[in-house]
N, C-alpha and C positions, 0 to 999 in steps of 0.2 A: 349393477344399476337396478333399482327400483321399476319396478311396472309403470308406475304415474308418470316418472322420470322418462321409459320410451312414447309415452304419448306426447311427449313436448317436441316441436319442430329439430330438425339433426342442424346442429351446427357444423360450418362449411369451411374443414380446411381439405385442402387439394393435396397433399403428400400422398403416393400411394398406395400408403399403407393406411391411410384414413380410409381411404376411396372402398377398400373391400372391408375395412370396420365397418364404417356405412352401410354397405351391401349385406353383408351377414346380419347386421343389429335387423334391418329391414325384412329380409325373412323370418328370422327370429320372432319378430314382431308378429309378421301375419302366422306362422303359427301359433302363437301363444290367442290372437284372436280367434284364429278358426278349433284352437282344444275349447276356450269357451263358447263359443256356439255350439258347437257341436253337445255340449254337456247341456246349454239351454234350449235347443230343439228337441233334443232328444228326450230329455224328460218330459218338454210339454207334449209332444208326440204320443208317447207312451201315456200319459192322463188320460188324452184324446182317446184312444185307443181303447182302454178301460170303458169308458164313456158308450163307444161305440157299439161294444158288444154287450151293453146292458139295454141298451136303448133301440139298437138299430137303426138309426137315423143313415140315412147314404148323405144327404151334407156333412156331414160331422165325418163320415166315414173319408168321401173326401177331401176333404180338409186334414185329415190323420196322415192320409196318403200322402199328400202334397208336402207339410210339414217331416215325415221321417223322410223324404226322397230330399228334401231340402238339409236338413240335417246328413244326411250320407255326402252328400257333393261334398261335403267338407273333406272328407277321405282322399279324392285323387288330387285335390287343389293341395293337402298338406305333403301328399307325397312329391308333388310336383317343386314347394316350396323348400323340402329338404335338399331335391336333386339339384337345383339350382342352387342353391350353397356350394358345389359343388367347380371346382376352380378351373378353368377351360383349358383344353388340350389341343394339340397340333389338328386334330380334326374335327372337335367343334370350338372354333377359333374364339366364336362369342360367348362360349360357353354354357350352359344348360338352363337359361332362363326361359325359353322357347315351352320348355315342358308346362309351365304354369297355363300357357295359351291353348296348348292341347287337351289340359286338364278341362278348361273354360269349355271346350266340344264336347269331352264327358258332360257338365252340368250341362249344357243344351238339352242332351240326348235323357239326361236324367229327367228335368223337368218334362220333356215330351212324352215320357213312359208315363209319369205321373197322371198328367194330361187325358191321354188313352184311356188308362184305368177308370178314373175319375170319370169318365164321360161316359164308359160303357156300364159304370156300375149305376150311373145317375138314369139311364133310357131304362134299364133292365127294371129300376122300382117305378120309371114314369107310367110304364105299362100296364105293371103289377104293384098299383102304390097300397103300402100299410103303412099304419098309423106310429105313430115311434112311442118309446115308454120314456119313463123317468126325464121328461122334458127341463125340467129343471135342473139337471146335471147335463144335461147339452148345453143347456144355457149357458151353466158356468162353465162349463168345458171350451165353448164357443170365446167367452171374457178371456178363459185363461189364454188360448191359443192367440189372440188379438196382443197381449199385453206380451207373452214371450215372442212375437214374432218381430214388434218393435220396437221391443230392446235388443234383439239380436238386429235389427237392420241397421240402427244407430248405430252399435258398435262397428259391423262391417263395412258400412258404409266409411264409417270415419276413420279406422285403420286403411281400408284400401285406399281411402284419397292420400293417407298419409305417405305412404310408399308407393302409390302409383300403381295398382292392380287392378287393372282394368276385370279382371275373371273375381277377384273378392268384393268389389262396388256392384259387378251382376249379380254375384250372388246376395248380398246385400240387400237393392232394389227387388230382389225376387221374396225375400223374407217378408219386406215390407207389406207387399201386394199380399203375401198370405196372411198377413193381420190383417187384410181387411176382407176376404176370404172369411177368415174366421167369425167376421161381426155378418159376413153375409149370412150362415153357418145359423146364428141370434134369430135372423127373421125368421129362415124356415122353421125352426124349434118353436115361434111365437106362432108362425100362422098352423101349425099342426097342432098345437095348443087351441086357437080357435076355431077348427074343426075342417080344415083344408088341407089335408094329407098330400095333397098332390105338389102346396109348394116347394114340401122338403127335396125331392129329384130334380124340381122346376130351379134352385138355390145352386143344387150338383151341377147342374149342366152351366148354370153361372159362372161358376168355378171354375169348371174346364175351359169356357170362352177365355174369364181372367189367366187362367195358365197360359196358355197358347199363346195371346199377348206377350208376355214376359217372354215366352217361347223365341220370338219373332224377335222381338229388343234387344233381348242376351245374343240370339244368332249373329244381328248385326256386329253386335259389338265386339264381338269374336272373329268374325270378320274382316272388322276393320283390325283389328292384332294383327293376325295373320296377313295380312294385304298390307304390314309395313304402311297403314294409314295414322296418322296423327291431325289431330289440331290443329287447323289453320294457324291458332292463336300462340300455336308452339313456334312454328317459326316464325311470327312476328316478333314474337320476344327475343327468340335467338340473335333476328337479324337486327333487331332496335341495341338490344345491348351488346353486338359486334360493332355495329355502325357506330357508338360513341363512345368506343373507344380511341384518344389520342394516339394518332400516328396513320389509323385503320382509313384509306381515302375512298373504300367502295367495297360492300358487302354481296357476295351474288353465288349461287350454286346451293344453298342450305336447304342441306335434307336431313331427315332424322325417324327415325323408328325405335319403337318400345322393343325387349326384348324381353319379353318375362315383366317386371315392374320395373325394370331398368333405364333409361332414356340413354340413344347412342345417338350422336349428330353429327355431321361435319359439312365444314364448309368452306368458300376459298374470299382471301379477304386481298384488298389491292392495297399495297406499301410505294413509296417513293424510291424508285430504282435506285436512286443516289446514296440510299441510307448502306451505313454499313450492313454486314449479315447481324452479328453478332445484335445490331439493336430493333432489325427485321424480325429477328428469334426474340426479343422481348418483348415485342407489339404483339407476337402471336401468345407467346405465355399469358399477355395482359389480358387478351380475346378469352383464354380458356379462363380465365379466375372471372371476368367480369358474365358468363354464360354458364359456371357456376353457380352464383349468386341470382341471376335471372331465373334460374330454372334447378331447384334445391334437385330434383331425381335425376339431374345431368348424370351418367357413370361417366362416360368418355367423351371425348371433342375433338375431334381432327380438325387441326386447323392450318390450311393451306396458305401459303402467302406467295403473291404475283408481281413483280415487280411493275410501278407505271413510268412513264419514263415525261417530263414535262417538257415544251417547246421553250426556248429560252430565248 
């Protein structure tokens, strides 16, 4: 199948040997996204870089930082996405999608390093500020890093909504902010151009605040992974499209958690005690196709059924 062909929504059949076609095409995906970023940060990274040690500029410097530590995260998320390919055993029941959320902790911890660097290098020229060279190749170097950082957000961003990766949309959103990092990157090169050395460290420590930020956003959101947190709006759908399905008389107990970009739910639905079993088991089959279709990164659905019993 063509690359254009996996960015089009997955079509939803329930057999379960779809289910883990789906599941694989889905990692697949996100690493075929994260070899291209990683090839698009890292070359604009490496521009920067160049840039940096002709010029000396500490914004540009970190901005270089911030971008190659941006560009590396890509490394334990893809290892993370392979290992989750990977088909569950007697003792990891759910099997290895878990790894991708732990991965999500590595980038925290990455961006935080960046962070650090970036902010101690930005005080160390506040104090001792010199003038930067070649200000016109910061500048473009500043455009370039703006222009590669949201293209790679666009993409990650729009792969990880597509398979649900909560750790590829942070890292995404985090690209973002570094394009505009970069255009902050523009000012200082403009005001040491007009003869205020001191804005370029004063731009740096900018930088570090905007890191930290992201710092805080990604933790959350790693967080909530880890804490088995979802979407309110996840279980409204689940229980809207349990609740109308014919036969289903009361939706109640739905819970649901990510596992990696996976979505696992279950839930217990109330049938007419009178009904046979055998069309009990088809009200809950119906439950799983129509919570499917409500929710395309559904993998699995447990769905319970209670018998009600009516006064006559």
């Amino acid at each position: 199948m063509s690359r254009i062909a996996h960015l089009l929504p997955f079509s939803h059949s329930h057999a379960a040997e779809d289910k883990i076609d789906a599941a694989l095409e889905s990692s697949e995906l996100g690493i075929w996204a994260l070899k291209i970023s990683l090839v698009g940060l890292g070359a604009t990274a490496i521009f920067q870089l160049v840039i940096v040690l002709l010029s000396g500029s500490v914004a540009l410097m970190a901005d270089t930082i911030h971008n190659l530590g941006d560009a590396l995260t890509a490394v334990p998320l893809w290892v993370a996405f392979v290992l989750g390919r990977r088909a569950a055993t007697r003792r990891y029941t759910y099997g290895f999608g878990r790894a991708e959320d732990i991965a999500g902790i590595l980038i925290v911890l990455t961006i935080l390093a960046s962070a650090l660097i970036a902010g101690y290098e930005s005080y160390r020229r506040l104090i001792d500020p010199q003038p930067i060279s070649h200000v016109g190749w910061v500048i473009t170097a500043a455009i370039v890093g703006f222009i590669g950082n949201e293209l790679v957000a666009i993409f990650r961003i729009r792969v990880g909504t597509q398979i649900g990766s909560a750790a590829l949309i942070a890292d995404g959103q985090h690209a973002r902010v570094d394009g505009f990092t970069s255009l902050a990157v523009l000012v200082g090169a403009l005001g040491s151009l007009a003869g205020y050395p001191l804005v370029d460290p004063i731009i740096g420590l900018l930088i570090t605040v905007a890191i930290l930020v992201i710092v805080k956003d990604t933790a959350v959101t790693m967080w909530h992974r880890l804490m088995d947190a979802v979407d309110p709006a996840v279980v409204a759908r689940i229980e809207h499209a349990a609740g109308h399905v014919p036969g289903v008389e009361s939706v109640a107990q739905v819970r649901a958690r990510w596992v990696g970009h996976r979505l696992h739910a279950d839930l217990h639905i109330t049938v007419d005690a009178d009904l046979p079993t055998h069309v009990s088991h088809r009200i809950a089959n119906d439950v799983r196709h129509a919570l499917h279709h409500a929710q395309p990164r559904l993998a699995a659905a447990e769905v319970y059924t209670q018998p009600c019993g009516h006064s006559r």
